[in-house]
N, CA and C of each residue as an Amber inpcrd file, in Angstrom:
protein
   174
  19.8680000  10.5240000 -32.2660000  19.6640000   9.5410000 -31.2320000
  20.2980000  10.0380000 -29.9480000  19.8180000  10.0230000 -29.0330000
  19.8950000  10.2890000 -27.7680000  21.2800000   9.3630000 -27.0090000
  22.3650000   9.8940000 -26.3180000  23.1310000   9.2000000 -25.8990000
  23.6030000  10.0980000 -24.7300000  23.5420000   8.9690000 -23.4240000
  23.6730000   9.1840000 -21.8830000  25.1450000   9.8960000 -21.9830000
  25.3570000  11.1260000 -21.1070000  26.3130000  11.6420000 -20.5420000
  27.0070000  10.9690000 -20.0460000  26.5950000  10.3910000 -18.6040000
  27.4700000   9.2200000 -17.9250000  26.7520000   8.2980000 -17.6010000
  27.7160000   7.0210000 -17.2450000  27.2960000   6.2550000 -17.0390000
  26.0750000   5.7920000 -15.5000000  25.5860000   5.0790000 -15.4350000
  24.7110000   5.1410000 -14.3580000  24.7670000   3.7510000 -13.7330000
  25.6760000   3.6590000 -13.0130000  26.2840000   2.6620000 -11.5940000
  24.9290000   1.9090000 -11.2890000  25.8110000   0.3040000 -11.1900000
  24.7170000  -0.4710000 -10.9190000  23.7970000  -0.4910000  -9.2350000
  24.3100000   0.3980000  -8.7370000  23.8130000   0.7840000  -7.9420000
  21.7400000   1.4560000  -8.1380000  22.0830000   2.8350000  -8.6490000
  21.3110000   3.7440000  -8.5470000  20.5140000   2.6650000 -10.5880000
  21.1770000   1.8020000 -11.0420000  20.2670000   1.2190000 -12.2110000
  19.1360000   0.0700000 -11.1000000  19.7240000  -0.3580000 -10.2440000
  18.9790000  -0.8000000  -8.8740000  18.1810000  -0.4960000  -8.6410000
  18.3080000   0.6200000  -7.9960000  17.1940000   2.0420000  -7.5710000
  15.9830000   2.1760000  -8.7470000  16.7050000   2.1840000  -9.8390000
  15.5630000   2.8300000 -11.0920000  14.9130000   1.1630000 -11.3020000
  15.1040000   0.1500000 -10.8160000  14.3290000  -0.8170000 -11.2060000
  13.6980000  -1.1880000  -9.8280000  13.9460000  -0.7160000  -9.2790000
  12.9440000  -0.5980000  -7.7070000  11.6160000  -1.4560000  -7.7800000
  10.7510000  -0.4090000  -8.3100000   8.7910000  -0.5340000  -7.7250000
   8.5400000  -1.3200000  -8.9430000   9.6930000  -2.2530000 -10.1570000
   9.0410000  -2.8950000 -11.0540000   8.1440000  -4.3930000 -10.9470000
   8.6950000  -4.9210000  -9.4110000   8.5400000  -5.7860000  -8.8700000
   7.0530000  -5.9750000  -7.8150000   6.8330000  -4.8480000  -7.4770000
   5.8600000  -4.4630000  -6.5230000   4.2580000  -5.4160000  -6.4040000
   3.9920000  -5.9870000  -5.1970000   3.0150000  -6.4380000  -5.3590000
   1.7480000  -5.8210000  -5.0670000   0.7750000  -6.9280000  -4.7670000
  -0.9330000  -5.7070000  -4.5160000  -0.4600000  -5.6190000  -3.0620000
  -1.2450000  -4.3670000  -2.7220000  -1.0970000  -3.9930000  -0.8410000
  -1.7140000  -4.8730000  -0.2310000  -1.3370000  -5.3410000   0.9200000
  -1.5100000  -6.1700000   1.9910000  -2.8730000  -5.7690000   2.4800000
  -3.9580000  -6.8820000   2.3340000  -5.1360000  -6.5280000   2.9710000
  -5.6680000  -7.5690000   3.9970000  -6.6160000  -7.2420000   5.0730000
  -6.9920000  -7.5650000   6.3550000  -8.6160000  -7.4770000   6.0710000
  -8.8170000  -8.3310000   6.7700000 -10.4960000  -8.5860000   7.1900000
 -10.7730000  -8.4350000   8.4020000 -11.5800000  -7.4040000   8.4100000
 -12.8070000  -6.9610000   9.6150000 -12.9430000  -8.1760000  10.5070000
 -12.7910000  -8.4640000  11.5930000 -13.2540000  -9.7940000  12.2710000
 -15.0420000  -9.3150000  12.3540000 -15.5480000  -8.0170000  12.9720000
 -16.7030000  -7.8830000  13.4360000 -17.7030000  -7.9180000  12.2580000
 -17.2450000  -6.5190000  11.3760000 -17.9460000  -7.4330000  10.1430000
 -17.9780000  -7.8180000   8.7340000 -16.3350000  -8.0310000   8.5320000
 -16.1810000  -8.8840000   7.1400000 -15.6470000  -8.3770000   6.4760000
 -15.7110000  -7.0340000   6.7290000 -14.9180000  -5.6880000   5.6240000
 -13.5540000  -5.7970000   5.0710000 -13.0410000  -6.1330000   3.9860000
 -11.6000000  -6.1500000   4.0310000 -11.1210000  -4.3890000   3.3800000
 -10.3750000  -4.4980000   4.2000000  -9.5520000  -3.2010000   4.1820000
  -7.8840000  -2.9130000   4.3760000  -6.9490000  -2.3040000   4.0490000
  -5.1340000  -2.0270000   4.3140000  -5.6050000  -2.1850000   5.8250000
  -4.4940000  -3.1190000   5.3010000  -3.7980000  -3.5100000   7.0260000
  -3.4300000  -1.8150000   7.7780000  -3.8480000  -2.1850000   9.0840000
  -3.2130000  -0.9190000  10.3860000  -3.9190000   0.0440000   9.6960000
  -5.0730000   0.2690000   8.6380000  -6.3020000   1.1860000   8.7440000
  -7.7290000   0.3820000   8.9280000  -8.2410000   2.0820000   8.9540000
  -9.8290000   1.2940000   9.6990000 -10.4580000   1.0580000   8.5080000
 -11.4840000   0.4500000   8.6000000 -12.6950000  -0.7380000   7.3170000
 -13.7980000   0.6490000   7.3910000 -14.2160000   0.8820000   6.0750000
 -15.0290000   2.1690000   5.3360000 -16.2520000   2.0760000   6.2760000
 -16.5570000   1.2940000   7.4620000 -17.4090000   1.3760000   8.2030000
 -16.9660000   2.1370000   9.4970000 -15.7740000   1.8880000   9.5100000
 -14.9720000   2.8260000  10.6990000 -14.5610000   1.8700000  12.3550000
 -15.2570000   0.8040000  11.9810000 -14.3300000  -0.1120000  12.9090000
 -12.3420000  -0.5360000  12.0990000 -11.7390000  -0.7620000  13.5760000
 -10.6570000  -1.1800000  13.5790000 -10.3730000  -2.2270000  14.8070000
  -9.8160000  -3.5360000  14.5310000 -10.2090000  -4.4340000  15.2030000
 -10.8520000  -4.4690000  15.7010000 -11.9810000  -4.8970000  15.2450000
 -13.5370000  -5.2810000  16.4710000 -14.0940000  -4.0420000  16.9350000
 -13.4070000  -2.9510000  16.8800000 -14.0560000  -1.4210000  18.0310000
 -14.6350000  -0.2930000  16.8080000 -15.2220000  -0.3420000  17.0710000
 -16.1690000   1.3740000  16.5760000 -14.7790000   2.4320000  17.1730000
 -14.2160000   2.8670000  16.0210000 -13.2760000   4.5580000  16.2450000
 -13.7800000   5.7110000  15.8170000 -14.8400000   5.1830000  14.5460000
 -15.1570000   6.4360000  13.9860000 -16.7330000   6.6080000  13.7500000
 -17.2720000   7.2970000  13.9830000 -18.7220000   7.7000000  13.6660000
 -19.1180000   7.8700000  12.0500000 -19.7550000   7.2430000  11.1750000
 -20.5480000   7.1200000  10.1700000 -21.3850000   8.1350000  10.0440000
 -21.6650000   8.9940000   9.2720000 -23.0270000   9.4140000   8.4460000
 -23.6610000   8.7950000   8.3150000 -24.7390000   8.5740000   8.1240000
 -25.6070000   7.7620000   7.2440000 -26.1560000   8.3690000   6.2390000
């Protein structure tokens, strides 16, 4: 059976229980057209608030 060297301070046992809590990422809706997408990026159409930034393929 496996037994810890030293002990590990409730500090850094803190740390290791970190991201257990974590919720879903914060998402935003397109005002122009509906797209929800992460907040402070652009919607898979390539608007970001209301403006065309990025040019599409089609």
């Amino acid at each position: 059976m496996a037994v810890q060297q030293n002990k590990k301070s409730p500090s850094k046992r803190g740390m290791h229980r970190a991201h257990d809590f974590l919720g879903k990422p914060a998402t935003a809706v397109e005002p122009s057209t509906g797209e929800t997408h992460l907040r402070h990026h652009i919607s898979p159409s390539g608007t970001y608030r209301g403006k065309q930034v990025l040019k599409i393929k089609d």
